[in-house]
C-alpha positions as CSV (number, residue, x, y, z in Angstrom):
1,X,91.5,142.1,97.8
2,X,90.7,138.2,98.2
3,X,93.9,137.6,97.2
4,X,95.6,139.5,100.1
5,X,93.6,137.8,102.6
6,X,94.1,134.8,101.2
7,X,97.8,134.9,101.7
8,X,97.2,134.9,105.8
9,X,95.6,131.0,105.2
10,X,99.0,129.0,104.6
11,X,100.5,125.5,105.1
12,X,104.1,125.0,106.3
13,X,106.1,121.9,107.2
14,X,106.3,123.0,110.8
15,X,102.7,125.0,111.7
16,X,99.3,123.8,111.7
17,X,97.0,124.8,109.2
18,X,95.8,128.5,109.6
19,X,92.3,128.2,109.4
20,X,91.6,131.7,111.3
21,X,92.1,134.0,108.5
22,X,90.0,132.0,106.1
23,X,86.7,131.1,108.7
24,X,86.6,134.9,109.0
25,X,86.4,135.9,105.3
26,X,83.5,136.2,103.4
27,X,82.6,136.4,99.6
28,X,79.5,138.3,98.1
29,X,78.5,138.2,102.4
30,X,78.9,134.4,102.0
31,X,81.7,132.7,104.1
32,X,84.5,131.9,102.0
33,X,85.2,128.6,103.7
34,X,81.5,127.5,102.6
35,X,83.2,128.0,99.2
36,X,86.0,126.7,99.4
37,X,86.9,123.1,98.5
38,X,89.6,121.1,99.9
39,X,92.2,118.7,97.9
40,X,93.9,116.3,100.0
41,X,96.5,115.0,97.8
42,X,100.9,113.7,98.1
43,X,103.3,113.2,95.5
44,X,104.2,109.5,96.7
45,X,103.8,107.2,98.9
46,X,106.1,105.1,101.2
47,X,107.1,101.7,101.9
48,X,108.8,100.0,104.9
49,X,112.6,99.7,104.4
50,X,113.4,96.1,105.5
51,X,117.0,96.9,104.2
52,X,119.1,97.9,102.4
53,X,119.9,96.8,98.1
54,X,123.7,97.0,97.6
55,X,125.3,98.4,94.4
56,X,128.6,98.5,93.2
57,X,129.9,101.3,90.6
58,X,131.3,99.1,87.6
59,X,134.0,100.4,85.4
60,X,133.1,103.3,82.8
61,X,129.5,103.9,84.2
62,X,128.1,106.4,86.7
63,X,125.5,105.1,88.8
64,X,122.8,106.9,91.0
65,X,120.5,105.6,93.7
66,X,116.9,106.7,94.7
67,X,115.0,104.8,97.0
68,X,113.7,101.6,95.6
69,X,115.5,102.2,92.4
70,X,119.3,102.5,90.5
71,X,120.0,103.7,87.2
72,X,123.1,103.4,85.7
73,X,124.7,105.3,82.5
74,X,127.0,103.7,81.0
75,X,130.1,104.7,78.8
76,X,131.1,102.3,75.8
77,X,134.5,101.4,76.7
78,X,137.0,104.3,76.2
79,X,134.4,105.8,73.9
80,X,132.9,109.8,74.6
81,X,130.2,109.7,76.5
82,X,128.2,111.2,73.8
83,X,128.3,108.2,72.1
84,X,125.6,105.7,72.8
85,X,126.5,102.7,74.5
86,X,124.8,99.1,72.6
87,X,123.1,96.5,74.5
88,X,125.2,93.8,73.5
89,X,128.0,95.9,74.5
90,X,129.1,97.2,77.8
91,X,124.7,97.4,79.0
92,X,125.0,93.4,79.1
93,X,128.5,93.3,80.4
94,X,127.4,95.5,83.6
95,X,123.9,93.8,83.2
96,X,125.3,90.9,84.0
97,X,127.3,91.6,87.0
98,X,124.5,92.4,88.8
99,X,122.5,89.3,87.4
100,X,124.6,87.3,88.5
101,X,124.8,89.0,91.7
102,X,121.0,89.9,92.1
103,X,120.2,87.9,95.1
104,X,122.8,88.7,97.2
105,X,122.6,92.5,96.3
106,X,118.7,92.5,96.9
107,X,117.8,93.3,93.4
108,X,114.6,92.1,91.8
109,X,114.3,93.1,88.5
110,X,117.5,94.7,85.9
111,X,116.4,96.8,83.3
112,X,118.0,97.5,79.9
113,X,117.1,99.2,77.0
114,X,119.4,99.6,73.9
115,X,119.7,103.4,72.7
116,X,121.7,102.8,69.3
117,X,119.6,104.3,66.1
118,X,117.7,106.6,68.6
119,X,117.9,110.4,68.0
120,X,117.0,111.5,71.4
121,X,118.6,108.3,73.6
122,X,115.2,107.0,74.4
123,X,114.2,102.8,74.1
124,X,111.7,100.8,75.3
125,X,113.1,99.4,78.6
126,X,112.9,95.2,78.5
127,X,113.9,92.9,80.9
128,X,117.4,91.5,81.6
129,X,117.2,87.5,81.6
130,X,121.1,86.7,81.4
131,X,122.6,85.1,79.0
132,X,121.9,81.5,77.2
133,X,124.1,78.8,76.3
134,X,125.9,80.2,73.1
135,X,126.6,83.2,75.1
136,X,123.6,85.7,74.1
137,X,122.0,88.2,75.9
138,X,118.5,87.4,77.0
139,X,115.8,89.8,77.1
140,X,112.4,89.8,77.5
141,X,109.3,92.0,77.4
142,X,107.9,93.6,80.5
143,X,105.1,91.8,82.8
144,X,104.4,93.7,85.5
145,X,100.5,94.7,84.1
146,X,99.4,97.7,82.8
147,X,99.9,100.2,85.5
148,X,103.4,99.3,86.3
149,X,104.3,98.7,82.7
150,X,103.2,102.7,82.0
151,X,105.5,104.1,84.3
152,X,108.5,102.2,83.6
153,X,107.7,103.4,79.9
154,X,107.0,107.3,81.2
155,X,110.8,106.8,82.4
156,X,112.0,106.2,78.2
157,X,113.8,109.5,77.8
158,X,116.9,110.6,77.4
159,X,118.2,111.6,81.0
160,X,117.0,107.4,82.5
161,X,119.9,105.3,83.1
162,X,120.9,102.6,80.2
163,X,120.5,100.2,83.3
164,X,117.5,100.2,85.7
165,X,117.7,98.2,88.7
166,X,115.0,97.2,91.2
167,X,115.0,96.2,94.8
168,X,113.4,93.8,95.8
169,X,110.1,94.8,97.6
170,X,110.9,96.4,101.4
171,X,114.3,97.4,100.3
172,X,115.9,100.5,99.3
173,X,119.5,101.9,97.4
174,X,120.8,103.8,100.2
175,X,118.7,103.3,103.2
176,X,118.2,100.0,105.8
177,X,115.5,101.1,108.0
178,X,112.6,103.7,107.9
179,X,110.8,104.5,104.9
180,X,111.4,105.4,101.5
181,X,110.4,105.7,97.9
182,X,110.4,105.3,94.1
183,X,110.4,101.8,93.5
184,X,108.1,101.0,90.6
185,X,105.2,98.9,92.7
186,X,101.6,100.4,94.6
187,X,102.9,100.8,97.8
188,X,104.6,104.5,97.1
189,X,103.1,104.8,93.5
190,X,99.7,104.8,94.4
191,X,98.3,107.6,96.6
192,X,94.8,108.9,98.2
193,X,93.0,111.8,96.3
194,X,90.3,113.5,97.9
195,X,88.1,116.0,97.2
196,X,86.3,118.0,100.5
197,X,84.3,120.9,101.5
198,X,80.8,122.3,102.0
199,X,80.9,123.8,98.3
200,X,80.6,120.6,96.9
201,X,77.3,119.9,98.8
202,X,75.8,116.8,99.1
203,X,77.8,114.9,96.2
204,X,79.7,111.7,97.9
205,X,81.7,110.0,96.1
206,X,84.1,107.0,95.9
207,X,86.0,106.7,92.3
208,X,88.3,103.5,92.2
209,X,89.6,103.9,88.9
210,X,93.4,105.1,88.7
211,X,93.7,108.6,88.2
212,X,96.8,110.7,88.0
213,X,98.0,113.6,90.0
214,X,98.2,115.6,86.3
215,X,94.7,115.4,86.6
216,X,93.8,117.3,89.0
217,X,94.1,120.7,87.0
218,X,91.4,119.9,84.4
219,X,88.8,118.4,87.2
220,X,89.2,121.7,89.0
């Protein structure tokens, strides 16, 4: 069958592409590589680590680090952790360690989101902005435009930290040199898609509208 010759053509991590099998195949006596078309596609992209963003695990909170991002869960007090944990709380009290500490620590933006009256522990993330005179937390709405807004939103759900912190851009939580990923900005959010092959004849071309990698399966 196609399909069992189809399993000599494969990719791996280590080996070239295997392009014998398929150049020799043939479909209705045409060559399946004149039929085939090629998708050229990664999950991320990668930025330059200039160094590294420094955390610190504050009391009744777990945090976890990846790449260009932190989330933090926090625990009310002495509280289950079931029990959702309020803004005004132990979010700002945490919130504002690293506020007040965000330039030192490389941090850019802070996060917070306040999960109380939610069934499911999602909230629309907001901006940290310390606190004003009387004491009071200050939060604001997010800037960052539209693309950048939509994925911090796609991250409202119930396993995202209560906290969300941000390097600054060229650092990373966890790494000082190399690359690395999942910040929230273009440079490993935004990837190449492209389409190849003789079966698509002579149709060329350039789309520069933002697409998403979850479309892909209702183009082809």
């Amino acid at each position: 069958s196609i399909y069992g010759k189809l399993k000599r053509f494969s990719v791996t991590l280590d080996d070239e592409l295997d392009f014998d099998g398929l150049m020799n195949m043939t479909k209705d006596g045409v060559p399946l590589l004149d039929q085939t078309i090629f998708i050229i596609v990664s999950d991320h992209g990668q930025f330059p680590v200039l160094g590294e963003a420094h955390t610190k695990d504050p009391p009744f909170s777990f945090l976890a680090k990846n790449g260009g991002m932190a989330q933090i869960y926090v625990r009310q007090g002495l509280s289950d952790w079931g029990d959702y944990p309020y803004l005004n709380g132990d979010i700002s009290v945490i919130a504002d360690y690293y506020w007040n500490r965000r330039n030192e620590l490389k941090i850019d933006h802070i996060l917070v989101r306040d999960s109380r009256g939610s069934n499911n522990w999602s909230a629309n993330y907001k901006l940290y902005k310390g606190r004003n005179s009387a004491g009071n937390v200050i939060t604001e709405p997010l800037h960052f435009g539209q693309m950048v807004n939509e994925r911090i939103n796609r991250l409202d759900f119930d396993r995202s930290g209560d906290i969300i912190l941000i390097a600054k851009p060229g650092y990373s939580f966890g790494k000082d040199e190399g690359g690395d990923h999942g910040s929230i900005f273009s440079a490993d959010s935004m990837i190449p898609l492209i389409f190849s092959g003789k079966a698509l004849g002579n149709m060329r071309k350039s789309i520069d509208e933002p697409k998403r990698i979850t479309d892909i399966a209702p183009t082809i």
